[in-house]
C-alpha positions in Angstrom: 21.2 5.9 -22.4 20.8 2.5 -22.0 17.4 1.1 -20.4 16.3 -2.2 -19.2 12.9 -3.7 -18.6 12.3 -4.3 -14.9 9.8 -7.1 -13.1 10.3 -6.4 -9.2 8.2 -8.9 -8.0 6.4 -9.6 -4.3 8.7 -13.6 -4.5 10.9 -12.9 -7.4 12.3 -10.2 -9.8 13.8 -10.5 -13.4 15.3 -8.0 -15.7 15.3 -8.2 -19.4 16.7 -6.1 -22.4 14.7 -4.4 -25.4 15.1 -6.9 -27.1 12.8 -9.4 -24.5 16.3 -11.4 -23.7 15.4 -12.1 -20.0 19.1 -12.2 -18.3 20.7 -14.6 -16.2 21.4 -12.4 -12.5 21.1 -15.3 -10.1 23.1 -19.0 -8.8 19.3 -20.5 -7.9 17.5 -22.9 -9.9 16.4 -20.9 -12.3 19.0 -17.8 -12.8 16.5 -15.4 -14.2 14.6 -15.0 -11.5 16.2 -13.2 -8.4 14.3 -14.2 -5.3 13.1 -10.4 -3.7 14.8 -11.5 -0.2 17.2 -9.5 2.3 19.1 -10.9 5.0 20.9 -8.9 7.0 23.7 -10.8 9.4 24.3 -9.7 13.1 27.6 -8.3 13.9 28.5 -7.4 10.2 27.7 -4.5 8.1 27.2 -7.0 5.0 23.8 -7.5 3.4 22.5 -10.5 1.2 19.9 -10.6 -1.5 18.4 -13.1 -3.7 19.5 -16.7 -3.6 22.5 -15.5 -1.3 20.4 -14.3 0.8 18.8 -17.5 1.3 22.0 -19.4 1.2 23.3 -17.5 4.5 19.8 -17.7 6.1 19.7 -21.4 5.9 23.6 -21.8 7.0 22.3 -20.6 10.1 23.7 -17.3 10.6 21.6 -14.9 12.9 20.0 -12.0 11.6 17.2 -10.5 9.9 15.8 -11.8 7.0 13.2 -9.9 4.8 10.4 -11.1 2.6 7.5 -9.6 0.8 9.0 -6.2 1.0 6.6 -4.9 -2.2 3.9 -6.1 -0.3 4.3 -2.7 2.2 4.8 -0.4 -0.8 1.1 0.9 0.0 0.8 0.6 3.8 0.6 4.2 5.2 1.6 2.8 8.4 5.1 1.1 7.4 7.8 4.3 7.1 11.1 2.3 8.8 11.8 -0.7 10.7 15.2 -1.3 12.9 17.6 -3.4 11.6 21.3 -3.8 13.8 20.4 -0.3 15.1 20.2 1.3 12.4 16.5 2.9 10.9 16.1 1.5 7.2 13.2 3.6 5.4 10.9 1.0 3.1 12.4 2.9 -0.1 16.0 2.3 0.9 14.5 -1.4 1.9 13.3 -1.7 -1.9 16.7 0.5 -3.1 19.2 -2.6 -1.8 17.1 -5.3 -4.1 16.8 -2.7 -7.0 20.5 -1.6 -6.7 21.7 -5.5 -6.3 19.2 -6.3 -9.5 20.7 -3.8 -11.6 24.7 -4.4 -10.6 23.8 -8.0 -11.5 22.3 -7.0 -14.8 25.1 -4.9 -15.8 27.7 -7.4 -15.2 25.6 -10.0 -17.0 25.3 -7.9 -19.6 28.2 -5.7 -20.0 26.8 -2.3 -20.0 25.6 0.2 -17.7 22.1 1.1 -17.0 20.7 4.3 -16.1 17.5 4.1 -17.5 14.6 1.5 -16.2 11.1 0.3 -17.4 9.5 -0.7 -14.1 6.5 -2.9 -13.9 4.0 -2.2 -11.3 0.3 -3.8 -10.5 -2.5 -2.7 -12.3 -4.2 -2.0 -8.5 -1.0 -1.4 -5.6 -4.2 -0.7 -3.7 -8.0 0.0 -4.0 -7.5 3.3 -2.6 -6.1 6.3 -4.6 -4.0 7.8 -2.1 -2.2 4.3 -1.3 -2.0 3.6 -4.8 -0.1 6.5 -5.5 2.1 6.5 -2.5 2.9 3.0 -3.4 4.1 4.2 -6.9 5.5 7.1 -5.8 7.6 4.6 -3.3 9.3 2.5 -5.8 10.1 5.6 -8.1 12.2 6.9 -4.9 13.7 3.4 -4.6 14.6 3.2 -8.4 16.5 6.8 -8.2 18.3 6.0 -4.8 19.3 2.6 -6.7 21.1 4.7 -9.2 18.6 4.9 -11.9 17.6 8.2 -13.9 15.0 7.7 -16.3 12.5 5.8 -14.5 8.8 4.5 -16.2 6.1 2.5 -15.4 4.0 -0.2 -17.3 1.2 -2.2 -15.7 2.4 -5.7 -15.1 -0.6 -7.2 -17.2 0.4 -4.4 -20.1 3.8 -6.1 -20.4 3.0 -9.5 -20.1 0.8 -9.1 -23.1 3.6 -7.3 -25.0 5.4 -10.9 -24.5 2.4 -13.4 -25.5 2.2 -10.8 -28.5 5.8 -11.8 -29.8 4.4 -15.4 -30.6 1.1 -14.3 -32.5 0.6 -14.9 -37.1 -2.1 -13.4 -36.4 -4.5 -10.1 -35.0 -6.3 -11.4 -31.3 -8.0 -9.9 -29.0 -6.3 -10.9 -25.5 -7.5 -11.0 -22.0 -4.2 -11.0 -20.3 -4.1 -12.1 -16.7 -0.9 -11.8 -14.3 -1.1 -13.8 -11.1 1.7 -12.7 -8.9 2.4 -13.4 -5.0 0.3 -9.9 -4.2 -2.0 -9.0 -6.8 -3.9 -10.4 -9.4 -3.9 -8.5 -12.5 -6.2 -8.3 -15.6 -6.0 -6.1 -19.1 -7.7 -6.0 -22.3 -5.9 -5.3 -25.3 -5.6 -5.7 -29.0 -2.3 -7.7 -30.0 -0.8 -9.2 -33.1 1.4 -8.2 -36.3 -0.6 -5.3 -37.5 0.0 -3.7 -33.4 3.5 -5.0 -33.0 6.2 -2.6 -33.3 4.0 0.5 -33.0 5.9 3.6 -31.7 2.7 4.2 -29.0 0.2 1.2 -27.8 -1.8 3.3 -25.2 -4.9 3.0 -27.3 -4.4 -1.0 -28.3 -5.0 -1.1 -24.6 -9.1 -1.3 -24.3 -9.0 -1.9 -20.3 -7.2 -2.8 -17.4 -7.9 -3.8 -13.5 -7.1 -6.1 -10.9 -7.8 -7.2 -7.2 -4.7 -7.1 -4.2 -5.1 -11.1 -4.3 -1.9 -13.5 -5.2 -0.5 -16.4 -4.2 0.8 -15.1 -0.7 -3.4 -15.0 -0.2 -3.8 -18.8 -1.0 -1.1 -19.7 0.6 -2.2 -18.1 4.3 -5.6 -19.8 4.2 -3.6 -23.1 3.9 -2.3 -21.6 7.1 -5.7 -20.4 8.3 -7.4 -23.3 7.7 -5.2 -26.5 8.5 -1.9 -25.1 10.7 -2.9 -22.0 13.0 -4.1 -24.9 16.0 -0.5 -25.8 16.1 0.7 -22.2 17.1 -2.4 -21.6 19.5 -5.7 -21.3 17.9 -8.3 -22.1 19.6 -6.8 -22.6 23.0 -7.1 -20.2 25.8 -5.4 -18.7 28.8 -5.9 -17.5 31.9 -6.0 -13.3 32.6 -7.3 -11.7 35.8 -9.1 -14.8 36.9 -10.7 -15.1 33.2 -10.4 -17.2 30.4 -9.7 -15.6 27.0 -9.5 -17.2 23.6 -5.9 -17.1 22.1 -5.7 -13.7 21.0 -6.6 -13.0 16.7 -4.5 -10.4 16.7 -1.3 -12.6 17.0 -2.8 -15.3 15.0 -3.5 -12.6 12.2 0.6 -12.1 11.9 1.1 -15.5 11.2 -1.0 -15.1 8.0 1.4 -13.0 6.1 5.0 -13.9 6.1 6.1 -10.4 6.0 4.3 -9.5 9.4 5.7 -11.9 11.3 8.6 -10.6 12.4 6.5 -8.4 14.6 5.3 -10.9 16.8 8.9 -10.1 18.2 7.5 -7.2 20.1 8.2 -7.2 23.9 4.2 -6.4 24.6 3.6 -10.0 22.6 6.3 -11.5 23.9 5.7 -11.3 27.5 1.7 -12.2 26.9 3.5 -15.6 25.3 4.9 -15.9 28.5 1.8 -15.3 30.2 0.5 -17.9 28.4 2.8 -20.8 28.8 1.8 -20.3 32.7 -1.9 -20.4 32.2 -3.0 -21.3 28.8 -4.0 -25.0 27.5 -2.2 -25.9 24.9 1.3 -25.2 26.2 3.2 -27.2 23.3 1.9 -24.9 20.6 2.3 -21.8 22.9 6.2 -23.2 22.6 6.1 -24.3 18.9 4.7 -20.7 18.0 7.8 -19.1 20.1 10.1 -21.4 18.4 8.5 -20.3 14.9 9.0 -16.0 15.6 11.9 -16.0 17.6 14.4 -19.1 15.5 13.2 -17.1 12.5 11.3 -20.6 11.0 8.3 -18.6 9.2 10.4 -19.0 6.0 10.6 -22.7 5.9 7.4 -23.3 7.0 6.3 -20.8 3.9 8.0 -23.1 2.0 6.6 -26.1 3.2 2.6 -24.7 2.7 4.1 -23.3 -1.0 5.1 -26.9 -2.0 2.2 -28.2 -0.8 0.1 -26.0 -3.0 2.2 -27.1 -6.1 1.8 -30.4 -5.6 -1.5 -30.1 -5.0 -1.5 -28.4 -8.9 -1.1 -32.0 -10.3 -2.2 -34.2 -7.2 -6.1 -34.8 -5.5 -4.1 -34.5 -1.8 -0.8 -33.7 0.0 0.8 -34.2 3.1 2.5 -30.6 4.8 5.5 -31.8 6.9 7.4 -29.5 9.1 9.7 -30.9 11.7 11.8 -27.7 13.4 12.9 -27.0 17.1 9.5 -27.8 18.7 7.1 -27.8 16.0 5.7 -31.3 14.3 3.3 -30.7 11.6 2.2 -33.6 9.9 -1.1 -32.6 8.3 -2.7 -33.9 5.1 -4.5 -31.4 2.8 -6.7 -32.2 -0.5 -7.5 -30.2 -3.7 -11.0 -30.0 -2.5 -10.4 -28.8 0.8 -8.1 -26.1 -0.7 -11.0 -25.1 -3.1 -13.1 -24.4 -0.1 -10.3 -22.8 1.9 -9.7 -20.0 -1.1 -13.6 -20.0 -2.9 -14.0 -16.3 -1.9 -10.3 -15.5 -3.5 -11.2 -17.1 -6.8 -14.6 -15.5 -7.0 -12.8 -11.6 -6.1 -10.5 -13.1 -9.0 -14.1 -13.9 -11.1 -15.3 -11.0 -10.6 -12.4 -8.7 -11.6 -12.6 -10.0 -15.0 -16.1 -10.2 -15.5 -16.3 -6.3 -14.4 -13.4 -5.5 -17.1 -15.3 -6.7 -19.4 -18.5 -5.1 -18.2 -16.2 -1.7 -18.5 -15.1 -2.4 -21.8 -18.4 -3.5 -22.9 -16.6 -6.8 -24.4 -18.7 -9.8 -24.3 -16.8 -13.4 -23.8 -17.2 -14.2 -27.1 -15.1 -11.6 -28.7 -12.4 -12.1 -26.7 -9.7 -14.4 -29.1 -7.5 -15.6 -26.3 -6.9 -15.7 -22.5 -3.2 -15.3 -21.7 -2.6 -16.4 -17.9 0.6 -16.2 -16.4 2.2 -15.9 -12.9 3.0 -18.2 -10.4 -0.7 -19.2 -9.2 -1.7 -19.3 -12.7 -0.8 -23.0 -12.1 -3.3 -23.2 -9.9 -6.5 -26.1 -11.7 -9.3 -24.0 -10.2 -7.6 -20.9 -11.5 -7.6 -22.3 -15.1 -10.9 -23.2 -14.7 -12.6 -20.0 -13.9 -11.6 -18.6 -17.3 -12.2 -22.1 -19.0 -15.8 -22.0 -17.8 -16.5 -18.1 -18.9 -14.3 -18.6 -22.1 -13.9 -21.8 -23.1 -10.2 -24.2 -22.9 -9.5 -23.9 -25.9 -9.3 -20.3 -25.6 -6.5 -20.5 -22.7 -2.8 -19.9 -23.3 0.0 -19.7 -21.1 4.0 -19.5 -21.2 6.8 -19.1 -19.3 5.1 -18.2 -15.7 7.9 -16.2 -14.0 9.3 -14.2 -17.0 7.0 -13.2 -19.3 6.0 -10.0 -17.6 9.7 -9.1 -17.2 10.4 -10.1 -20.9 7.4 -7.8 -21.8 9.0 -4.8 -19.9 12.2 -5.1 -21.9 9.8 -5.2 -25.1 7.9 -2.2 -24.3 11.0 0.0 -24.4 10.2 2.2 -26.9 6.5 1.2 -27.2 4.1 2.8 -24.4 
């Protein structure tokens, strides 16, 4: 039975063979990496994922378009959502991107799969019983996608199993995995003498993490400099009272993945409410424009740029020009330090309590292997620069390492 390694990922997903061979599955810029997106066109029974998704999103078709969808895997409160009439259970959400990843996979590689290492976060959620529904989620996605022999490996685990296929030499590794949802941290022994061991349970010394990624950093660039264009801090007018714009609605616009519910009828028709009686009417109509054009994913892109550039620059400028929205809005480093100081010290104080567990002082620790997407990220580097020292700091490959690390530990944990 033939078994790949599987990274299904909150942005992107990769798949990668025993061997660590990550595979090319996607026409996007990079064509390992297979954005975790569904669009769903009206009047057609035809589905998109990945970068065709995208593609037939941004022609302009109408439809439904889906982001994030690993995000819900732990929400008691998300069973099914309504898509062209039809009542699509999360798992058979997840199933379509697992199903399409695995196809693509195949082809690409010229054999069938029917067995699959999953990765999945160290922490899905900080409570049990959400943690294990979220696991027990994307099992029942993975067998309605047309695997058999399904596993699991924590996301941190495999993306040690890949630094490890560089080292001479025996290290102790803090391993941390930054990926859109969660940030994830393990302890673990690496190097020749470990590599290629039938069973590497006990290299691993300790493992945790905190639901914080970059989908976190990302919404307080929202919070912070872009929410007055869609409403905050106006008011309207109710039963001969003035009420702040309501948090509630300002809350979806945080999360890409909840926007689509601003769609509602009951919000909707406060909306209209308060184009009548509120005072600031032009962002009452951008915000509109934003839900109901289906813009969130643009504007996502536009903050996500800004935060890379913002990786190699002192300050940006986030420029969105759509329907009836104008953003033009100018964002420093510094101001995005203060904006996300309470995410990097949850992120702080993850690893200094893993250590704490393990009872492993800074000192000991031989390397710090970051890796994910927000990994990128200066201030990032620099909390595990000031409690470990620069030199101590490696990285790779961002995107596929934990992927290349799942097709690696086939046949080891």
């Amino acid at each position: 039975m033939a078994t790949c390694g599987l990274d299904f990922g909150t942005s992107n997903s990769a798949v990668a063979l025993p061997d660590g061979c990550v595979l090319a599955i996607d026409h996007g810029a990079e064509p390992r990496l297979f954005r975790s997106v569904l669009f769903f066109p009206e009047g057609t029974r035809d589905h998109f994922g990945g970068q065709s998704a995208i593609d037939e999103y941004l022609s302009g078709s109408e439809g439904r378009f889906i982001q994030s969808i690993k995000s819900w895997l732990p929400s008691q409160s998300f069973h099914a959502t309504q898509i062209r009439n039809r009542s699509y259970r999360l798992e058979e959400l997840v199933a379509l991107l697992l199903r399409t990843l695995r196809e693509r996979a195949e082809k690409a590689h010229g054999q069938s799969f029917d067995g699959v290492t999953l990765g999945r976060p160290a922490v899905f959620s900080e409570e049990a019983d959400a943690d294990a529904l979220a696991e027990t989620r994307l099992r029942a996605a993975a067998e309605l996608a047309g695997f058999r022999d399904i596993r699991f490996v924590l996301e941190p685990i495999a993306a040690a199993l890949a630094y490890e296929s560089s080292l001479s030499r025996d290290e102790l590794v803090l391993v941390a995995d930054f990926g859109a949802g969660t940030s994830d941290m393990t302890l673990m022994r690496l190097g020749p003498s470990h590599r290629g061991q039938p069973d590497r349970r006990n290299d691993v010394i300790a493992s945790s993490g905190v639901r914080i990624g970059g989908d976190r950093f990302d919404a307080e660039i929202m919070r912070n400099k872009l929410l007055p264009y869609f409403g905050a801090g106006s008011s309207y007018e109710i039963m001969d009272k003035r009420m702040p714009f309501p948090a509630h609605i300002l809350g979806k616009l945080l999360s890409w993945h909840e926007m689509s519910f601003i769609r509602e009828r009951s919000t909707q028709d406060l909306l209209d409410r308060m184009l009548f009686s509120g005072d600031s009417v032009p962002a009452i109509e951008a915000l509109q424009d934003l839900v109901l054009e289906n813009l969130g994913f643009h504007l996502f892109r536009a903050i996500e740029r800004a935060k890379i550039d913002l990786s190699n620059k002192s300050e940006t400028t986030i420029v969105f020009n759509e329907a009836r929205i104008a953003i033009r809005e100018k964002i420093t480093r510094i101001e995005f330090e203060r904006f996300t100081a309470a995410l990097r010290q949850s992120i702080s104080d993850c690893a200094e309590n893993l250590l704490s567990r393990a009872d492993v002082a800074p000192a000991r620790v031989d390397a710090v292997f970051l890796t994910g997407g927000s990994s990128q990220i200066p201030s990032i580097h620099q909390i595990f620069a000031d409690r470990f020292g620069r030199d101590r700091l490696r990285t790779q490959d961002a995107f596929i390492s934990v992927a290349e690390g799942l097709g690696r530990s086939i046949g080891a944990i």
